[in-house]
C-alpha positions as CSV (number, residue, x, y, z in Angstrom):
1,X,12.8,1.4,18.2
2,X,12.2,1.9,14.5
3,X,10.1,-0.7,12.5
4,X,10.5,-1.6,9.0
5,X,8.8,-2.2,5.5
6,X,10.1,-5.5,4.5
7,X,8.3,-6.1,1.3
8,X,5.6,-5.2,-1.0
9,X,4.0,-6.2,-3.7
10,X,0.5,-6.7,-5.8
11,X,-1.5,-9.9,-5.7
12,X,-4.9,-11.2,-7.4
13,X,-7.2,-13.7,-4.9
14,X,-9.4,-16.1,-6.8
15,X,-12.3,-16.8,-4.4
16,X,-12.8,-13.2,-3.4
17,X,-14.9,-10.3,-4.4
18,X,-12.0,-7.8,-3.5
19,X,-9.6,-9.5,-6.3
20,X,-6.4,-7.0,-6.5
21,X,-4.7,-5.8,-3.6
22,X,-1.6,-4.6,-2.8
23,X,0.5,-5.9,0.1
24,X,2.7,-4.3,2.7
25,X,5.0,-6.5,5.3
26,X,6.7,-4.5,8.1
27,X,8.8,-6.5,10.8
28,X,7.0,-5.8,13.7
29,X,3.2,-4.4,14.7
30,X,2.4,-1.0,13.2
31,X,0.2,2.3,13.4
32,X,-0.8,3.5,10.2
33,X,-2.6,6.4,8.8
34,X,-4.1,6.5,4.6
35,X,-5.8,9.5,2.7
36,X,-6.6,9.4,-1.1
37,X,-5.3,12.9,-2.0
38,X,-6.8,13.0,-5.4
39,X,-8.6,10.5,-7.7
40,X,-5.4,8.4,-8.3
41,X,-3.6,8.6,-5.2
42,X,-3.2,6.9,-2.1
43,X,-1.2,7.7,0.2
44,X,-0.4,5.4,3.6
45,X,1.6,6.5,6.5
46,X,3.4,4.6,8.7
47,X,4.8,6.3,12.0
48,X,8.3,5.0,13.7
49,X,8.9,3.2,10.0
50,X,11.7,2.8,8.1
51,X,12.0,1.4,4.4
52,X,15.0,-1.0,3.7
53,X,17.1,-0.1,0.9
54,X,15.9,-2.4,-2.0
55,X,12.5,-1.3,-1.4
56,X,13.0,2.6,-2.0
57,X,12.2,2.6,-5.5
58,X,9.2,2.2,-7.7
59,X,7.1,-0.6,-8.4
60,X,5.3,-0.5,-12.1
61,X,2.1,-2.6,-12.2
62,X,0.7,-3.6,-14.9
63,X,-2.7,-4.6,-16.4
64,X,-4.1,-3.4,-13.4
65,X,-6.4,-0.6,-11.4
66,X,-2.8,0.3,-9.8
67,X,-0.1,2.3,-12.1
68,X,2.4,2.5,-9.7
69,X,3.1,1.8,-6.0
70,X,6.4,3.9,-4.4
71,X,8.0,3.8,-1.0
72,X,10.4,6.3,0.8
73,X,11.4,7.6,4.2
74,X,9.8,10.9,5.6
75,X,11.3,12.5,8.6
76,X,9.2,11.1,10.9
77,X,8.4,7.7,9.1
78,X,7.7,5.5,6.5
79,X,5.1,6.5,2.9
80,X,3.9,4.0,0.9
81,X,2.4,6.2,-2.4
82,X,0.0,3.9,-4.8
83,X,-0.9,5.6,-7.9
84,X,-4.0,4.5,-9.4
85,X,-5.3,4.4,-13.4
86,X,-8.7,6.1,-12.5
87,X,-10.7,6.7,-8.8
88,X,-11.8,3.3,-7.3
89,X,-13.1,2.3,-4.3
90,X,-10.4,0.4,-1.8
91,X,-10.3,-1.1,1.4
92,X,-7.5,-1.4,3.8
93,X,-7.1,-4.6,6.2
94,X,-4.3,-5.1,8.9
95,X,-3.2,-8.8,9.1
96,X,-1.3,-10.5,11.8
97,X,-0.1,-7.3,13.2
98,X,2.6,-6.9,10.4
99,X,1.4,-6.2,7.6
100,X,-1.4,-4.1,5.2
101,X,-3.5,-5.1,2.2
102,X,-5.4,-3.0,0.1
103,X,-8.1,-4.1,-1.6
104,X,-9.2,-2.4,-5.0
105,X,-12.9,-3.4,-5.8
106,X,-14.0,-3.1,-9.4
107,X,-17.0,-0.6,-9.1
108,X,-15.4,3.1,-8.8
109,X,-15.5,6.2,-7.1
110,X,-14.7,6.7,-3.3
């Protein structure tokens, strides 16, 4: 049974060192995979995954360490692409079994 990206979107936390993230909801539990493929890009995998319509297209960001976050189908899944304004350090954390933040600390580099 195929699973699916619900929503996305970019968020600032007051009380916590990693500030920015960016937030993915799928409807069900996940597997994921990420690389960072060059100094501005993310890219996060999700197998068995489909993205819903409205939420094929791209998200512009801005005043922020992220440019750009995109989602599409590949033939085997789901790709969420962020696109980044320089090379930062970032953390990924699943939550409740459905969905994925990552967090974009302010130092930089990898």
């Amino acid at each position: 049974m195929l699973n699916n990206i619900i929503e996305q979107g970019y968020g600032k936390t007051i009380f916590d060192e990693k500030s920015r993230f960016v937030f993915i909801t799928l409807a069900d539990d996940f597997d994921y995979t990420h690389e960072q493929l060059r100094d501005d890009t993310i890219v996060i995998n999700f197998k068995d995954t489909r993205v819903n319509k409205e939420l094929s297209k791209a998200l512009l960001i801005e005043n922020s360490e992220v440019k750009m976050v995109r989602t599409y189908n590949t033939f085997n899944g789901a790709r969420v692409v962020l696109t980044l304004t320089n090379k930062i350090n970032y953390t990924i954390e699943k939550v409740n079994n459905d969905s994925l933040r990552v967090y974009f600390n302010k130092q930089g580099g990898k």
